[in-house]
N, CA and C of each residue as an Amber inpcrd file, in Angstrom:
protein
   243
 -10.8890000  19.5100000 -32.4080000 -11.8580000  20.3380000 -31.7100000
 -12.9290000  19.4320000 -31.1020000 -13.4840000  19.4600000 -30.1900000
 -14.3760000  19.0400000 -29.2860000 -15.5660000  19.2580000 -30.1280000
 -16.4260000  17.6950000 -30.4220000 -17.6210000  17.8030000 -31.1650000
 -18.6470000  18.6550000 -30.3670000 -18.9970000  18.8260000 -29.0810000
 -19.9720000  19.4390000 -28.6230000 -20.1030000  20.6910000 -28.7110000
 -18.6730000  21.7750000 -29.0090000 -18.5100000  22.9450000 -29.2440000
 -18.4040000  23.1300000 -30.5050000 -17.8570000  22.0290000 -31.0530000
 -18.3330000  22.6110000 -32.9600000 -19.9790000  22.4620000 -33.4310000
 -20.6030000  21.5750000 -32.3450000 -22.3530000  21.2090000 -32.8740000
 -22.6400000  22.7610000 -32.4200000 -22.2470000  23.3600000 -31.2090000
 -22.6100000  24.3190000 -30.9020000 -22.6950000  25.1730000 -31.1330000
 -21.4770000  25.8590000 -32.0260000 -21.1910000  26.7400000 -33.2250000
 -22.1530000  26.6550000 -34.3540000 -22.3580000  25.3550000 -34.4640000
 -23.1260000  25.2830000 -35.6560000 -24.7350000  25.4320000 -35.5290000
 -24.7270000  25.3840000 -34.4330000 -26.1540000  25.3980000 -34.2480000
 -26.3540000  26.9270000 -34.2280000 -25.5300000  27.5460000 -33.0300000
 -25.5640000  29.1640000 -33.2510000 -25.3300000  29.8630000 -34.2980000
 -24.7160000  29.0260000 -35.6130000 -24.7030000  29.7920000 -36.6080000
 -25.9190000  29.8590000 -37.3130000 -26.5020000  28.5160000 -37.4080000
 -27.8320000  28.0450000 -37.9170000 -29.1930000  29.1310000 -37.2680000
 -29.0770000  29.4890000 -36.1900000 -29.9960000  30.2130000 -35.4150000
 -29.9960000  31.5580000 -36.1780000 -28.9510000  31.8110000 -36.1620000
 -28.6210000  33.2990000 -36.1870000 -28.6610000  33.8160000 -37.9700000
 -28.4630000  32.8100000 -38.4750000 -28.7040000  32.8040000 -40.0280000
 -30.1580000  32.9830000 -40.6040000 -30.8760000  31.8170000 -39.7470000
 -32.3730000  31.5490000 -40.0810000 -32.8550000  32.7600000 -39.3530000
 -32.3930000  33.2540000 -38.4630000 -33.3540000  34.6490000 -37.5540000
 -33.1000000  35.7300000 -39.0480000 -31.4850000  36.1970000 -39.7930000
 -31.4610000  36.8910000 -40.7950000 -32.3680000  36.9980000 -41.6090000
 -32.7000000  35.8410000 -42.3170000 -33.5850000  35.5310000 -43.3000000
 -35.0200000  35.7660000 -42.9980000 -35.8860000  35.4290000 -41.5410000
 -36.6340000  35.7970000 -41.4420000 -36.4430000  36.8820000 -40.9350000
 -35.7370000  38.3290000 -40.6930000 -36.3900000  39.7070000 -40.3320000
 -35.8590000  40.0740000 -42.1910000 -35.1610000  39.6670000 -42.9230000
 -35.0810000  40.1600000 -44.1690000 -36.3480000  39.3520000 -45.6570000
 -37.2230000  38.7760000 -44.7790000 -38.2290000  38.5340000 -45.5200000
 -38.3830000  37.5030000 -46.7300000 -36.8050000  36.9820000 -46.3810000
 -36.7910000  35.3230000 -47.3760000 -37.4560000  34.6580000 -46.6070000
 -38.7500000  33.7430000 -46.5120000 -39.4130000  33.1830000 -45.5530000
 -38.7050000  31.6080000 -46.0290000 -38.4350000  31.3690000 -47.5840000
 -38.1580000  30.1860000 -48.1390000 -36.6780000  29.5730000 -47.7800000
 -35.9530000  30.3580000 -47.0490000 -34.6740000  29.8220000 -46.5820000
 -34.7860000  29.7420000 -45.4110000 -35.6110000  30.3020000 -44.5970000
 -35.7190000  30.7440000 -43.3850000 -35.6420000  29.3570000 -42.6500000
 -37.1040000  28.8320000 -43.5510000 -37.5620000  27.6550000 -43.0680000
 -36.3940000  26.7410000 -43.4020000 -35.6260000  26.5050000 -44.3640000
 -34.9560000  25.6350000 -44.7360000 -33.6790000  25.4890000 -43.6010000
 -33.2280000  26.4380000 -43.3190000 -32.0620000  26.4820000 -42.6470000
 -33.0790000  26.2730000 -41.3970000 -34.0080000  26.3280000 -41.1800000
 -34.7900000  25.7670000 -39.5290000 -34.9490000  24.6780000 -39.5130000
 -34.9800000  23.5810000 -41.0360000 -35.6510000  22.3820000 -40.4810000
 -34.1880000  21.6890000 -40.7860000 -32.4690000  22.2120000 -41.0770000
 -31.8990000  22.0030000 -40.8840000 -30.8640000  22.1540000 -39.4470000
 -31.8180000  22.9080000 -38.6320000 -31.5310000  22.9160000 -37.3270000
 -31.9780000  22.3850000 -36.6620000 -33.3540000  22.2150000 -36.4880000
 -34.0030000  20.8400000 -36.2980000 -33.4490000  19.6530000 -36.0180000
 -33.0750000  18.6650000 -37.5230000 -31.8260000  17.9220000 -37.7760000
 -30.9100000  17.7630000 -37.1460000 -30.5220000  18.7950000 -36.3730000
 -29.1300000  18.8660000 -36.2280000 -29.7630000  18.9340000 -34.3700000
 -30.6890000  19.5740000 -33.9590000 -30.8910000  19.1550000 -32.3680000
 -31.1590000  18.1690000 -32.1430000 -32.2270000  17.6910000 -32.9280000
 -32.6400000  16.4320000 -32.4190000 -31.7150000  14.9600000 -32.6360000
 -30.2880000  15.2070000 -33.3120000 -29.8600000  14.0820000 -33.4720000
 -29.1130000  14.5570000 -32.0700000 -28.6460000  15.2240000 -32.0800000
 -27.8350000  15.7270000 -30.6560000 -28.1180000  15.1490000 -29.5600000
 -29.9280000  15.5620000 -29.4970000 -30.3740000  14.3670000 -28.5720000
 -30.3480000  13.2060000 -27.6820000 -30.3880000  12.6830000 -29.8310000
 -30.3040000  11.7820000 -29.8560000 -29.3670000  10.7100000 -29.2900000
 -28.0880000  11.0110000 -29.5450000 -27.0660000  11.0630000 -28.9280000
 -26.9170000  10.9900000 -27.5280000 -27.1770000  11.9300000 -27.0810000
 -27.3150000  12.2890000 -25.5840000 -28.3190000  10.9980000 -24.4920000
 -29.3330000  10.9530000 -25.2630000 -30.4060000  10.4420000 -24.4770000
 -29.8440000   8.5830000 -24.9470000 -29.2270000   8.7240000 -25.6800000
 -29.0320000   6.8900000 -26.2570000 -27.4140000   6.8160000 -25.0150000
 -26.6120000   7.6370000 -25.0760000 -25.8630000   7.5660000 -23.7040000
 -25.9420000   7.3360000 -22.5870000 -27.0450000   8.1380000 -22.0500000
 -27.3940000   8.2690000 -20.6540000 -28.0640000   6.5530000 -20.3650000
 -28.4370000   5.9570000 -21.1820000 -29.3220000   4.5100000 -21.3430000
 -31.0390000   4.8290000 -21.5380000 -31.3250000   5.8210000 -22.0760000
 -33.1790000   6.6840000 -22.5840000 -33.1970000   5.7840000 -23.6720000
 -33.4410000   4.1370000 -23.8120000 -33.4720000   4.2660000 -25.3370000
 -35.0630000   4.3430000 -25.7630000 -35.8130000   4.1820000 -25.1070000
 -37.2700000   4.5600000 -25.9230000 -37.0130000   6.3320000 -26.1710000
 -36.9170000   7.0330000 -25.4600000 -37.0010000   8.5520000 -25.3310000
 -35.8650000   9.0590000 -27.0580000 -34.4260000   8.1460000 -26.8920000
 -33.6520000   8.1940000 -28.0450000 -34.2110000   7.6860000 -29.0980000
 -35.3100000   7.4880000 -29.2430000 -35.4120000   6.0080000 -30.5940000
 -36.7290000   7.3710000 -31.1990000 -37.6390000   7.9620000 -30.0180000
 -37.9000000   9.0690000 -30.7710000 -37.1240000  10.0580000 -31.1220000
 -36.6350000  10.2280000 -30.6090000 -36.0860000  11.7320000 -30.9070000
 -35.0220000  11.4620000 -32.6990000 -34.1600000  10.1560000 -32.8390000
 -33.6690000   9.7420000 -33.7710000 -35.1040000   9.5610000 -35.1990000
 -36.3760000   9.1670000 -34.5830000 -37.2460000   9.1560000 -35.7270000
 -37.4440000  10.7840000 -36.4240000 -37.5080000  11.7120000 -34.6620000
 -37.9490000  12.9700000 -34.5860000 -37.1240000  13.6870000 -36.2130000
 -35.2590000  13.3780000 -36.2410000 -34.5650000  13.5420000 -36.5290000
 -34.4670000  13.4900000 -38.5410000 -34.9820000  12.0960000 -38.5270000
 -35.2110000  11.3350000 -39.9960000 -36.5600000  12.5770000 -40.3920000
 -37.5660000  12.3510000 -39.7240000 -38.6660000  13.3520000 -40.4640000
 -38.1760000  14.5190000 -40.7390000 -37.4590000  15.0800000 -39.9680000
 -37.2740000  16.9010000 -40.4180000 -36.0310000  16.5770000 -41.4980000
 -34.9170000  15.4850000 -41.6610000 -34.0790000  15.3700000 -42.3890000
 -35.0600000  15.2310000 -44.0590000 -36.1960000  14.6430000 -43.9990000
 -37.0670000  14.3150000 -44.6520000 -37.4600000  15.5350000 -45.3580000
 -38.3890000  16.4810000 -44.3450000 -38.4050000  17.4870000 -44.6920000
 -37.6310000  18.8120000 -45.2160000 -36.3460000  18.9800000 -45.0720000
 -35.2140000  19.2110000 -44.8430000 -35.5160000  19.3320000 -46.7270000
 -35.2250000  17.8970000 -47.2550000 -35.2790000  17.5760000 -48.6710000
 -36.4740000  18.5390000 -49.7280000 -37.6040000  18.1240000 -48.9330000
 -39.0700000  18.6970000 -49.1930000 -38.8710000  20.0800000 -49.4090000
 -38.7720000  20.7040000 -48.2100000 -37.9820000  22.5790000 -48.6280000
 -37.3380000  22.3820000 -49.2940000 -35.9990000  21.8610000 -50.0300000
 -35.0950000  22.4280000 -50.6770000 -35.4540000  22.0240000 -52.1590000
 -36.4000000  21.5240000 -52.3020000 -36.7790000  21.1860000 -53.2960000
 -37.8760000  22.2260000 -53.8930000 -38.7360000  22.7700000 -53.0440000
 -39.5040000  23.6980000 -53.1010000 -38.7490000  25.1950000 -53.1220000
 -37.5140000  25.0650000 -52.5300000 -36.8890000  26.9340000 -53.0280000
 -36.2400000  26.3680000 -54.6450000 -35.6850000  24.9080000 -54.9110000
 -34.9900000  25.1790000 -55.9600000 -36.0390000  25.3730000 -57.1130000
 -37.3110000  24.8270000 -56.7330000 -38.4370000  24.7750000 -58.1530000
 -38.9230000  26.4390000 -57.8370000
């Protein structure tokens, strides 16, 4: 399968999951599955913009990427406590 249509899937699943959670009032997954979408755009980006030859523009967006992966940890640590 073509990585750009499975990121894509996944991202639309990610959207559509985290929108669930926030109209059903889990705010604590909500966020989690957001800053795992996050993650998941900005490496995309990342990707993208390190192709085209963007590498200052890629080199943020890859830091952009590490912080929310960062955070990512931070939430899931905070729904499991």
């Amino acid at each position: 399968m073509n990585n750009k249509l499975l990121l894509g899937i996944l991202i639309a699943f990610l959207s559509i999951t985290s929108l669930t959670f926030l109209i059903m009032g889990n705010l604590d997954m909500a966020v989690l599955l957001m800053t795992l979408l996050f993650v998941l755009t900005n490496s995309f980006r990342y990707r993208q913009m390190k192709a085209r030859g963007m590498d200052r523009e890629a080199k943020w967006m890859l830091g952009m990427a590490v912080i929310f992966g960062i955070l990512f940890f931070v939430v899931l640590a905070m729904v499991v406590i």
